[in-house]
N, C-alpha and C positions, 0 to 999 in steps of 0.2 A: 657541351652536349645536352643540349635541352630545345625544348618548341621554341619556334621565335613565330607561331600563327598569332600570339597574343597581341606581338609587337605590332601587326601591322595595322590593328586598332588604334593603337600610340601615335605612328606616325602619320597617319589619316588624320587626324583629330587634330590637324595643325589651324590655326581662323582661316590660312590661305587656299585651304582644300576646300573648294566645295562640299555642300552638304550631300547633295544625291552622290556622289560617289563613298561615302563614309558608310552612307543607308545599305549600299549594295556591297562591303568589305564586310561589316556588320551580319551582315544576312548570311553571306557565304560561309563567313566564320561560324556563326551558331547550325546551318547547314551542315558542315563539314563534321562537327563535332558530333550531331546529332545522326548523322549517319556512320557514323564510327563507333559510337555505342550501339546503335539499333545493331550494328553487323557484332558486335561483339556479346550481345546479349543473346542476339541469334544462332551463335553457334558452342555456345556455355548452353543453353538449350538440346543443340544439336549433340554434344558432347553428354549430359544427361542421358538422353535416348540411347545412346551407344556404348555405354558405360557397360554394359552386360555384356557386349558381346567383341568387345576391343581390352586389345592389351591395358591394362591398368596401367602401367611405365607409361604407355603413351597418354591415355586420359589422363592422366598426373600433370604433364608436362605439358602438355595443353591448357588445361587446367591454368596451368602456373602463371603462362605465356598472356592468357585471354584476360586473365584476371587482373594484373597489371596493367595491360592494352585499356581494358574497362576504366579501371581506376584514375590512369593518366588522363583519359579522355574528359572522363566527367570532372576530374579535377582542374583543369583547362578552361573547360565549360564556364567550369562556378568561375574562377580568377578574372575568364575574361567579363561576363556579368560584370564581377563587382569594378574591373577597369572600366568600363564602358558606363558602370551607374556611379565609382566615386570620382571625382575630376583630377584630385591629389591625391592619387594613391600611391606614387610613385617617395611619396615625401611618408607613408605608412611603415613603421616598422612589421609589424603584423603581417602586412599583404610582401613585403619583401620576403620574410620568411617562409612565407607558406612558396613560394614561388622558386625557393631554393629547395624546400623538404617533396618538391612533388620531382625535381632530380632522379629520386631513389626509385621512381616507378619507371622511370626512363632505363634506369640501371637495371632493375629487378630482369624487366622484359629483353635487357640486351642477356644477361647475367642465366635465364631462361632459354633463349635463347643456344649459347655455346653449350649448356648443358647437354639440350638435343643434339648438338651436334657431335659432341664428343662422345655423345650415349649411341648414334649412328654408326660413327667412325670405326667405335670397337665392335660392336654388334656385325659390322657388315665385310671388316677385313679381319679382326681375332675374334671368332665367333667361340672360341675355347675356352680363353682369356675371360671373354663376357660373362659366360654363363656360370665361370667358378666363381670371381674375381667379383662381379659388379651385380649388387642385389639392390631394391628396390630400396629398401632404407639405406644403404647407400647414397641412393640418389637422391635421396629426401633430404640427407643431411649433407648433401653436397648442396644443395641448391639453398638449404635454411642460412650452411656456411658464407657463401657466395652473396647472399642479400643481407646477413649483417654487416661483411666487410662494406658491402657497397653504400650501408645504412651509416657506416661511422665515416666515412669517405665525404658523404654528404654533407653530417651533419658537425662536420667538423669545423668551418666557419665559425659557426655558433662558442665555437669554444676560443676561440682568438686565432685560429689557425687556418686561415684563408680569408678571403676578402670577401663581404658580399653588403655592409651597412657601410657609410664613413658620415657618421650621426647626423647627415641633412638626408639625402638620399639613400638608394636602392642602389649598389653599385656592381657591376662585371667581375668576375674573378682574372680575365684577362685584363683590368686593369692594376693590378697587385703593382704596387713599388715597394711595398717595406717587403726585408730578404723573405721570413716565414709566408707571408702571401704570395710570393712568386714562385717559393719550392713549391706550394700545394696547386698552384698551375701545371707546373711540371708532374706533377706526382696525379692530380686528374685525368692530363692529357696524357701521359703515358700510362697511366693505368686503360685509356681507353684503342692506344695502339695495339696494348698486349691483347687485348680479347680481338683486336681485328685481325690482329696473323694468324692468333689458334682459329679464331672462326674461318678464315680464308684456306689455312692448310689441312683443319677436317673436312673441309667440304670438298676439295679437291679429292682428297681421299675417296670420301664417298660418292662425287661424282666417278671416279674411275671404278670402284667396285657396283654402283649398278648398272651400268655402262657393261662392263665385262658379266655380273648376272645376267643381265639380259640376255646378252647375245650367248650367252649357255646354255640360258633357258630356250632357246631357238632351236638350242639343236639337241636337249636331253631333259629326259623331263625330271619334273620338283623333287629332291631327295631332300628325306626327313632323316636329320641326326637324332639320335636319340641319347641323351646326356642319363645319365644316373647320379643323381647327387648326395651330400653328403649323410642325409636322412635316410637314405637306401630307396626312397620314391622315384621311380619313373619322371622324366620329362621330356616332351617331344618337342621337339623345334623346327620349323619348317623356314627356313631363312632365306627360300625363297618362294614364301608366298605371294601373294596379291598385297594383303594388309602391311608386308612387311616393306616390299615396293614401293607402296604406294607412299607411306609414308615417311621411308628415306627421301624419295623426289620431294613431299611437301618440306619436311624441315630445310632438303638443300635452297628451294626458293625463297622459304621465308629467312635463310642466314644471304641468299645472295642477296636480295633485298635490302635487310640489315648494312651491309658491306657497301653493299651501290649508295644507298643513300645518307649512310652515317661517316662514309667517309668525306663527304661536300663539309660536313658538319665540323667536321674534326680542322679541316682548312680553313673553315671560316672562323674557329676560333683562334688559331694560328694565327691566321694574316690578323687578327684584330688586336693580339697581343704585339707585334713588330711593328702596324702600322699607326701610325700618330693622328691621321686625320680619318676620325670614326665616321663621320660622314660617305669616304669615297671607297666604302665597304658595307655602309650600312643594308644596304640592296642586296649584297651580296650572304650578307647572314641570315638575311630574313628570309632569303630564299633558301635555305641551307635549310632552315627552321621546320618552315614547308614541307620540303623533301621529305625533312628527318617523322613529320605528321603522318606523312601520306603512309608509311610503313606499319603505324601503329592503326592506320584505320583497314589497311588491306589484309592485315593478318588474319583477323574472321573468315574475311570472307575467302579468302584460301583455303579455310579451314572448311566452310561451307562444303566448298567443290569436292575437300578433301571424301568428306562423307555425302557428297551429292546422291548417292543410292540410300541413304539411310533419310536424308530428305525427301525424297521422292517418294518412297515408299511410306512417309509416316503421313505424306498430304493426300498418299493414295489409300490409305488404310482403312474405310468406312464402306468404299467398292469393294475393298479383297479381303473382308473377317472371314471367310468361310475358305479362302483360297490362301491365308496365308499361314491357317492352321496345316493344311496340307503339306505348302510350302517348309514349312517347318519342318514337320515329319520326314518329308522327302532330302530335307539337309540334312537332319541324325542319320537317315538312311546311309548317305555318302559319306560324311565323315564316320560311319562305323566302316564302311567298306574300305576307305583311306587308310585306317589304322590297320584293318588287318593286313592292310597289304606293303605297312609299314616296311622295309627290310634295313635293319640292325647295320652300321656300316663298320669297317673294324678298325676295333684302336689303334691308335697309333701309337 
């Protein structure tokens, strides 16, 4: 489960490849990368700007999501650089290791990922459940949990417990043959089935509840539960807002995403462990690799669209100072009218 965008600098760079196609793999590669951070710096930006007035749960987990996305990226960036400026880097103990420990941002962002989705899941079908049950430092230390596991998962080669050196080279974990290197095959690659059925069966979930909000919302309008929690403080909940829509549909995209293009990933490491001849698959992972790219660079900008009014409005903001003071005013206006017209619905 990792990028193979690097590799295809490796096998371009054979004496038999011409050079102007290597120039133009080269270019696309730093290209790609470079536009994957710009999108993810852009919306770590955009997320900034919104932080005031968007649920914290969610800037958190965006947050978490972009930050990672970020990290992989530029971490890719640098690796492939130094592929492409050392000739033998493949024979580097160093450059093998860092190429196993950038794993964990692969992980973090999948690991990120099922969080949101299982933070949806309950939110949108046990909204009861949610609001006693699942607190914000919950989810903080659900997700600090989730990226240590994945952090000793990784870095556990290093301790004799997985394959990734065999003291000439940089070596596959799919190629394990001593027993302890073949269990941690098994134990990566099933650790990455299990995040793909919980991911697959909360999104389905949550595809059918806002599927069914929806079409409630058609025909009755937004009802505000109102929770009293265990402090005796008031908390109003509108669970079917805009905001709350809006961004069940984005996390479902970015876990269908996830699923569509981590599952290529998951069979290509498959067929590479069963098949003998790594050549008459090599094509096949590296396109895998790709796929598994293209999702780290598209999250941003999902996230972009996600708050596309909160963009629009901050490139438009030197025309409307005077009119978005108003604007303002005129939103307290409604949200004070909304609340009083809150109605109380009864316990159950």
């Amino acid at each position: 489960m990792e990028l193979a965008v690097t590799n295809a600098t490796d096998s371009s760079s054979s004496p038999a490849t011409p050079v102007l196609p290597v120039f133009w793999v080269n270019f696309f590669t730093y290209a790609f990368y470079i536009f994957g951070i710009f999108g993810n710096l852009l919306s770590l930006f955009t997320l900034h700007r919104a932080r005031s007035r968007s649920n914290k749960r969610h800037v958190f987990m965006l947050h978490c999501l972009l930050a990672n996305d970020c990290f992989l990226l530029v971490g890719h960036l640098v690796l492939t650089f130094m592929h492409d400026t050392w000739m033998n880097n493949n024979d580097n103990l160093w450059m093998c290791r860092s190429c196993v420990l950038f794993r964990f941002f692969v992980w973090g962002t999948v690991c990120a990922a099922i969080v949101m989705a299982v933070d949806r899941w309950l939110a949108l079908t046990k909204p009861f459940f949610y609001l006693k049950h699942i607190s914000f430092r919950l989810m903080k230390r659900t997700i600090a949990i989730l990226w240590f596991e994945v952090l000793c998962l990784v870095c556990a080669p290093f301790f004799g417990f997985g394959l990734y050196w065999d003291e000439t080279q940089c070596k596959d974990f799919q190629d394990a043959e001593k027993p302890l290197d073949v269990l941690y095959f098994y134990l990566y690659f099933g650790h990455g089935v299990i995040l793909t059925i919980a991911m697959v069966y909360t999104n389905l979930a949550v595809m059918k509840a806002l599927c069914v909000k929806d079409s409630h919302i058609q025909n009755n309008h937004n009802e505000l539960i109102r929770h009293i929690n265990r402090r005796g403080s008031s908390m109003t909940r509108n669970w079917l807002t805009e905001e709350e829509r809006s961004f069940g549909w984005f996390v479902l995209l970015v876990c269908l995403g996830f699923v569509t293009l981590w599952v290529p990933q998951m069979l290509a490491t498959l067929l590479t462990r069963f098949i003998s001849d790594k050549s008459a698959i090599k094509q096949i992972k590296m396109a895998a690799g790709v796929l598994l790219a293209f999702q780290f660079v598209l999250n941003p900008y999902l996230n972009v669209l996600h708050h596309w009014k909160l963009v629009k409005s901050t490139c438009s903001r030197p025309k409307n100072i005077n009119a978005s003071g108003g604007s303002a005013s005129g939103s307290r206006s409604v949200s004070l009218r909304t609340t009083y017209k809150v109605s109380t619905p009864q316990m159950l």
